[in-house]
Structures are given as C-alpha cells and as structure tokens.
TORMAR-579309 format. One record per residue (C-alpha): residue number from 0; x, z negated, y; residue in three letters; chain. Coordinates in nm, 2 decimals. Example, Ala and Ser with C-alpha at 12.3 -4.5 7.8 and 13.67 -1.06 7.14 Angstrom:
! residues 2
seq,c1,c3,c2,type,mol
0,1.23,-0.78,-0.45,ALA,A
1,1.37,-0.71,-0.11,SER,A
***
This chain:
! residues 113
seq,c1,c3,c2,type,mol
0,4.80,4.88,-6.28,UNK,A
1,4.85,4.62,-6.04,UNK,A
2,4.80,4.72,-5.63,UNK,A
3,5.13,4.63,-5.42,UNK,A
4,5.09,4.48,-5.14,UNK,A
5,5.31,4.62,-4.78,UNK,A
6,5.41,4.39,-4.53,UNK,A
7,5.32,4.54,-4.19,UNK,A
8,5.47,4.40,-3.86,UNK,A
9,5.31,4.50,-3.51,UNK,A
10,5.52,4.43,-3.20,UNK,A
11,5.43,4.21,-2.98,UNK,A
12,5.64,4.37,-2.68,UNK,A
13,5.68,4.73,-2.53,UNK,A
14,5.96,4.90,-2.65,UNK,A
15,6.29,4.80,-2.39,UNK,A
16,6.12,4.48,-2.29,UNK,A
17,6.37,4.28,-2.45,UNK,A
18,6.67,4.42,-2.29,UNK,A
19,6.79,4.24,-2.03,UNK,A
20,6.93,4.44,-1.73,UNK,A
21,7.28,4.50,-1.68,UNK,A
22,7.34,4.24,-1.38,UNK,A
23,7.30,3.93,-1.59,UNK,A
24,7.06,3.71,-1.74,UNK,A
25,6.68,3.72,-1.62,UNK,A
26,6.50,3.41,-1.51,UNK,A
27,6.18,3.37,-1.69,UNK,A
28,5.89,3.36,-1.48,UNK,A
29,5.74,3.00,-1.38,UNK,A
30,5.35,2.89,-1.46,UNK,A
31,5.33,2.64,-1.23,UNK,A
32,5.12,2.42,-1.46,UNK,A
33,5.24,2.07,-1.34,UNK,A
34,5.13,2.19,-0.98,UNK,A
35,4.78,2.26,-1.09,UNK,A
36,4.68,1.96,-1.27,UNK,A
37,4.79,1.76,-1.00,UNK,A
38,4.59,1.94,-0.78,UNK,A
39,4.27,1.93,-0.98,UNK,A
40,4.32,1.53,-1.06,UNK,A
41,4.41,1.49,-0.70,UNK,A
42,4.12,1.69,-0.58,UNK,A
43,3.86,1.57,-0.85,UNK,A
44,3.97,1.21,-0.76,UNK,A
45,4.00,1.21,-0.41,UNK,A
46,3.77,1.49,-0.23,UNK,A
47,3.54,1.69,-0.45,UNK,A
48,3.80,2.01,-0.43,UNK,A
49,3.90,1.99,-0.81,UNK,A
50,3.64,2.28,-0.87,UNK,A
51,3.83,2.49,-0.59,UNK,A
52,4.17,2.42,-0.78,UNK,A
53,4.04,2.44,-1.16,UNK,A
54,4.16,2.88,-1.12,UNK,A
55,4.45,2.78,-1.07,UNK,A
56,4.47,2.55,-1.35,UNK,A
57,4.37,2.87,-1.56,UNK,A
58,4.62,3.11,-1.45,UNK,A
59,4.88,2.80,-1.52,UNK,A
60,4.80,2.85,-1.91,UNK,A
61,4.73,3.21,-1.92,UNK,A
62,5.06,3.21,-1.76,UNK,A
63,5.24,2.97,-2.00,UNK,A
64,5.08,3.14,-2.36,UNK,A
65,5.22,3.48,-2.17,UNK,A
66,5.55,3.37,-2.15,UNK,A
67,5.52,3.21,-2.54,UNK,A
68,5.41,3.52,-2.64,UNK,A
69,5.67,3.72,-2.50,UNK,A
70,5.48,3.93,-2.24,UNK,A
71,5.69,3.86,-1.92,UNK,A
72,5.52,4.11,-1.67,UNK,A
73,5.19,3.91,-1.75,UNK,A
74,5.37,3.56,-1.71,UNK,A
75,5.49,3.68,-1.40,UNK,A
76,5.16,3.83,-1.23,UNK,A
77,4.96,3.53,-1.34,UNK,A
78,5.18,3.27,-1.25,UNK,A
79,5.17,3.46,-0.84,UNK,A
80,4.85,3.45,-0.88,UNK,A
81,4.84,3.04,-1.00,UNK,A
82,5.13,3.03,-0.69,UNK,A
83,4.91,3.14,-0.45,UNK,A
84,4.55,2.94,-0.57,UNK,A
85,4.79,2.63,-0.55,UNK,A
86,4.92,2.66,-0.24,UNK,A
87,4.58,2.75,-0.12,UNK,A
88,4.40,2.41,-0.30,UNK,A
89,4.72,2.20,-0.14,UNK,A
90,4.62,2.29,0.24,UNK,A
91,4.26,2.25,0.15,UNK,A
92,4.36,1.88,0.00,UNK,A
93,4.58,1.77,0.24,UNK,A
94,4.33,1.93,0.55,UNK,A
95,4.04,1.70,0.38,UNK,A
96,4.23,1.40,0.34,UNK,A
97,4.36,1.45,0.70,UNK,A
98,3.98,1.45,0.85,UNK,A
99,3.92,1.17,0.63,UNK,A
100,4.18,1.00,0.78,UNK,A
101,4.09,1.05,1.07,UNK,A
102,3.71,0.94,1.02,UNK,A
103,3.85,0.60,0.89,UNK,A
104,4.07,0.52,1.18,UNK,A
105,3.77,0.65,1.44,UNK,A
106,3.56,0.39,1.24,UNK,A
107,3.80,0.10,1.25,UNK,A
108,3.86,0.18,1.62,UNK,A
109,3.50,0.17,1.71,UNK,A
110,3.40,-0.13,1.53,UNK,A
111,3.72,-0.35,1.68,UNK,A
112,3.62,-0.26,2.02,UNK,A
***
C-alpha cells in the first residue's frame, strides 16, 4: 500500500485582510527604499553619518518583503518608522554639510585676508 500524499496550504494573511473597504481602492503602503540608500551613500560618502542612516535602510526592506508578502499593516508600520529615521538622517546631513560649509568659507576668508 502506497502512502498519499495531502497538499496543505497555510495563509499567509488574516482572514478579511484582503477585502478592500467599501470607499475604493487602497493605496499600498510606501518603503521608502530609494530615500534610504541615498542617505547612507550620501552620508557614508560625504560626512561619516551612513551608520546613523543604515536603520533606515533596514526598515526600507523589512518594509518592501512586507508588502511582497502580503502583510500590509507591517509594510505600513515599518515603512513610518523608515519615514521617520530618513527624515531624521536628512536634517543630520544637510546640518553637517552646512557647518562644513561654513568651515570652508571661514577658511578661504581668513587665508585671503
């Protein structure tokens, strides 16, 4: 006697997470992951910050294999979360290359005069 072999499927998503509410079509969430590797080349080039923005650069991708996977809610808190280290790592960069700035002109100033 030969064993048979079941196919057994899990689902991925709750039950109802794939209804889409009555008002119209739901915009998936954004992962931001463009944002954050600019950031961490930007601040790995130019200042030394590309360790502050790597997070961010992690939430990005946990954010984008959410959304693959079908899990919206997690997409959605971890691309806030990716929002919010970005826009933290973009005042940090451009508040560093500001002062930088500003070193370079105080030098060119004082050696001309």
């Amino acid at each position: 006697m030969k064993p048979r072999q079941v196919e057994v499927s899990i689902p991925l998503q709750p039950p109802g997470a794939g209804a889409t509410p009555a008002g119209g079509r739901v915009e998936p969430p954004r992962d931001y992951v463009l944002w954050s590797l600019f950031n961490v080349l930007l601040g790995f080039g130019l200042t030394f910050f590309g360790c502050f923005c790597f997070p961010a650069l992690i939430y990005s991708i946990k954010a984008r294999d959410c959304k693959v996977l079908g899990d919206m809610e997690g997409a959605r808190q971890h691309g806030t979360r990716a929002k919010v280290l970005n826009i933290i790592c973009s005042v940090l960069l451009i508040l560093t290359l500001l002062v930088i700035a500003t070193f370079i002109i105080n030098a060119i100033v004082l050696t001309v005069t």
